[in-house]
N, C-alpha and C positions, 0 to 999 in steps of 0.2 A: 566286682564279683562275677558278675553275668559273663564279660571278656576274659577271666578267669578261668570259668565253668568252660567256658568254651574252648578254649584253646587245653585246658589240661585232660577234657572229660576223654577223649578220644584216645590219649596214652594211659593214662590209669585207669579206666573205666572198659572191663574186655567185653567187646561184641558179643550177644547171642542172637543167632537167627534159628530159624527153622534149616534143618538141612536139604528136606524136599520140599521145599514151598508148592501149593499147589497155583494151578494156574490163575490170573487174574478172572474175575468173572463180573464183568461188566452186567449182564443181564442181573445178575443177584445185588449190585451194585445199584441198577435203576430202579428197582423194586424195592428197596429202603428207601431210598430217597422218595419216590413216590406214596411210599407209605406212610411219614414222619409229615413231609411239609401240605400236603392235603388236609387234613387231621388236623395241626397247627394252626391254619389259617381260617379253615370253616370255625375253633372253637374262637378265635379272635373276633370274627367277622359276627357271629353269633353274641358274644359279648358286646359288640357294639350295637348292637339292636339291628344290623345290615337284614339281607335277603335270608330269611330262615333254611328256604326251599334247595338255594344254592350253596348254602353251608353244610347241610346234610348232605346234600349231594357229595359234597369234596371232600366229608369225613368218609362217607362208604367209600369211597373209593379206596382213599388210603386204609380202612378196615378189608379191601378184597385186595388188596398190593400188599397189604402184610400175610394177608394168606395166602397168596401163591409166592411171598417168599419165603415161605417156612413150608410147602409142598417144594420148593427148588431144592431147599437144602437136606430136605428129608431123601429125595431122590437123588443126589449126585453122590458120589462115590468121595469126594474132598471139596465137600460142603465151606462154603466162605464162614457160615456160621453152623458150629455144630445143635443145634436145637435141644439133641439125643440129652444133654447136659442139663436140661430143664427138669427133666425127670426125677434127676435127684434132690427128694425136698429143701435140703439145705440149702444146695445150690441156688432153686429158685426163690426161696424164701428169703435169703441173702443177695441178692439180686435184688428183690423187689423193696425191698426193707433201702437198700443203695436208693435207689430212684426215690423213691417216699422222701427219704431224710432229705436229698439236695429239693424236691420237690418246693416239702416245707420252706427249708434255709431260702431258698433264691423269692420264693413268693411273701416271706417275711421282709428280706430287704428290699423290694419290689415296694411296699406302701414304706417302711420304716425311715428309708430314706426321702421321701416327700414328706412326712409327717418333719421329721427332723429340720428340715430345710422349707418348706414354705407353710407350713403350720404353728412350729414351734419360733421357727424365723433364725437358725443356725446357719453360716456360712458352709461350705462346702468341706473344709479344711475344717470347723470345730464337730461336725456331724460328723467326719470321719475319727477323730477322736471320739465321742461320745460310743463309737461302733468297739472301740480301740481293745478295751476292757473283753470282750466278746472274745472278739479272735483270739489273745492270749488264752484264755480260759479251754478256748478251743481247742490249741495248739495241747496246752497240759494236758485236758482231758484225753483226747488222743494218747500221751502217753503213759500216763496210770490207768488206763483201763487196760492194758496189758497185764501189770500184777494184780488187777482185782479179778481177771476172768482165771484166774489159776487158783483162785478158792470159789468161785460164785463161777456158776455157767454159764453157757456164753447166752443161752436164751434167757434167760432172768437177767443179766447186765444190759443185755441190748433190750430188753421190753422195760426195763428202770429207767434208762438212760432217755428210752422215745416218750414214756412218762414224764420226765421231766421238760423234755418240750413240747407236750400237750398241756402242762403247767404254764409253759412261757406263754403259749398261744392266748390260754385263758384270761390272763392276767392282763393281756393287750385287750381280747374282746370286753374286760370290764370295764379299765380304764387307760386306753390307747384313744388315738386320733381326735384326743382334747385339747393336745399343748401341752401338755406336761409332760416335762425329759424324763424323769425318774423310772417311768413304766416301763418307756423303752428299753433304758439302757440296761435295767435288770432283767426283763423278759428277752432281751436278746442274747445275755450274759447266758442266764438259764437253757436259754435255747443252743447257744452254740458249745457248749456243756456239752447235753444229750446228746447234739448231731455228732460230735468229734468223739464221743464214746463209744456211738453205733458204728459209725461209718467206718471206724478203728477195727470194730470188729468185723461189721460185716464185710469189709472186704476180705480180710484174712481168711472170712471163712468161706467166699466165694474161691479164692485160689485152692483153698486146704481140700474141701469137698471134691474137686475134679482131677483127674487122673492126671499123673507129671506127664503126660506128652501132651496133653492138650492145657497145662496153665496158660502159654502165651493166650489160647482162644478165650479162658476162662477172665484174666487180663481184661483182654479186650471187651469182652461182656460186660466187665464191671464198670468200666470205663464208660462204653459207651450208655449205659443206667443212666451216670453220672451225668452225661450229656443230655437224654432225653427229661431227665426230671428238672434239670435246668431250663430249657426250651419249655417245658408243660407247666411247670413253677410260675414262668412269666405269664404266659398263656391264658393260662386257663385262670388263676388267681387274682394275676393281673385285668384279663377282660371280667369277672364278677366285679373286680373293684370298682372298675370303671363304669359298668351297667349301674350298681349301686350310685356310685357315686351321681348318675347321669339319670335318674331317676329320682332320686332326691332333692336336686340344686331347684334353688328356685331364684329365676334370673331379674331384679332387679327391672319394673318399668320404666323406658325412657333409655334400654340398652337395645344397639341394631339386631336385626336378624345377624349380621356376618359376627359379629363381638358376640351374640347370644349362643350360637354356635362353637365358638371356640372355647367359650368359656363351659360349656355344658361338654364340651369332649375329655378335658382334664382339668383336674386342678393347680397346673403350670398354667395352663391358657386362660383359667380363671383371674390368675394371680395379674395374670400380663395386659388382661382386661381392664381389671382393675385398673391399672398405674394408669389410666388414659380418659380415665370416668373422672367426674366433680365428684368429691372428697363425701361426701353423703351417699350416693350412687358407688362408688368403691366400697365405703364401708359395707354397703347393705350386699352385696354380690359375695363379697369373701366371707361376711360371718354365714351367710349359706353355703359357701361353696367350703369352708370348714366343717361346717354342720353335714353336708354331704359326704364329704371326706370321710367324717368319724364315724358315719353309719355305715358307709361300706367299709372302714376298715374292723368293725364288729363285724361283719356278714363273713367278713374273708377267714379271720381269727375264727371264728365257730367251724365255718371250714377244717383250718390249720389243726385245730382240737380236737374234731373227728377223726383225721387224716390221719395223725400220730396213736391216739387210742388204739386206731385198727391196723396199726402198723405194730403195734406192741402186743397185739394178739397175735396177730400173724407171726412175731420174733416168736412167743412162747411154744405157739402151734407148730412151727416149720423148723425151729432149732432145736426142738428138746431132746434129740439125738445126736447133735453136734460136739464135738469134741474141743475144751477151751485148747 
């Protein structure tokens, strides 16, 4: 299909570009980058319990690299990123509601997939079925929330829809990261519902809000949401779970400092600790290093639950003038 796609997309599929491209702008180019993986890394480094002082430091940084790249594009005449576009609530609200949802999604399967796989004790290939259910659900929701926003608004569909993955989240924080499949696969079912209901909408409304000369910029904006909430999903979700988790364990006397350390960083290393310990000493390591597990994966989900709540304010607030 893919060598298909490729060789046919180029004759059936007609180019659009910009006719005046403006110039490349490197300088506005190093000024995101600077401003994304500074941020990234202080909140990782900071989840890991590392150097506080040098964490802060490399988030302000990338907090003053984001602000002098949004005075770049405010001052240049063909701005790489139009900013001016923020202004319109929809747009930003559509925008952010974008990052929120993959935020969620990517930080849900971030613990769902360790839970499935070294908790529950599922191969790789039957956790990704157990996921399976999800993504279709996803796929459909995506496309009937088309005919439901053509009698219901689009800001009551998209705050129903993040509702219902503040419902999945819950469900996990009550009874997730115990071993038992059933939680998962329904709160994930539920959740990828919502996301593919929102995401459905809120991108249409991110392109629909912005004027047709600049959809490709409005595109690209929505896209790159998608990127940054993916990267901050892992991130930020990700290093809580792990501080939890890494706070909780309690390592088994009669395990080295170098095994106590690995296994205190995740619960893979835990797991791999184990298989090398006498069968008493293994058992005692993983039933905490589960027990750690479930407690940060509750800490994460109350998160997750918030996240979406004020993501579904934000759809009611920022779209009630939107057009389905």
């Amino acid at each position: 299909m893919l060598v298909l796609l490729l060789v046919l997309a180029p004759v059936l599929v007609p180019e659009s570009r910009d006719p005046e491209p403006g110039p490349v702008d490197v300088v506005s180019i190093a000024l995101s980058v600077l401003t994304m993986a500074p941020v990234v890394w202080g909140i990782k480094v900071l989840g890991k319990g590392g150097a506080g002082a040098v964490a802060a430091l490399a988030i302000l940084v990338g907090v003053a690299a984001g602000a002098l790249f949004v005075r770049r594009q405010l001052r240049r005449e063909r701005p790489m990123l139009d900013v001016r576009l923020f202004a319109n609530p929809a747009f930003s609200g559509s925008v952010l509601i974008n990052l929120l949802s993959i935020f969620s999604y990517v930080g849900f399967l971030y613990f769902a997939s360790q839970d499935l796989q070294l908790v529950i004790g599922l191969g790789p290939s039957v956790a990704g079925l157990a996921l399976l259910p999800g993504m279709v659900c996803m796929i459909v929701a995506g496309l009937l929330v088309v005919r439901v926003v053509r009698r219901v608004t689009p800001a009551r569909v998209v705050a129903g829809a993040l509702l219902l993955s503040a419902t999945a989240y819950g469900i996990v924080a009550v009874l997730g990261g115990h071993g038992t499949l059933w939680p998962l696969v329904v709160a994930f079912t539920l959740l990828s519902v919502g996301i593919g209901a929102a995401e459905t909408l809120s991108n249409d409304l991110v392109l629909s809000s912005a004027p047709a000369p600049q959809a490709g910029a409005a595109s690209a904006i929505s896209e790159t949401a998608y990127e940054v909430g993916a990267v901050l999903g892992t991130a930020v979700l990700g290093s809580i779970l792990s501080a939890s988790y890494a706070t909780n364990l309690v390592v088994p006397r009669g395990v080295g400092h170098a095994d106590a350390a690995v296994a205190t960083e995740t619960l893979g290393g835990a797991t791999t600790v184990a298989a090398g310990l006498p069968a008493e000493q293994a058992q005692a390591l993983l039933d905490s290093a589960h027990t750690a597990f479930g407690s940060g994966v509750a800490v994460t989900a109350g998160i997750g639950v918030v996240t979406m709540l004020g993501a579904a304010v934000l759809a009611l607030v920022a779209l009630r003038h939107a057009d389905g």
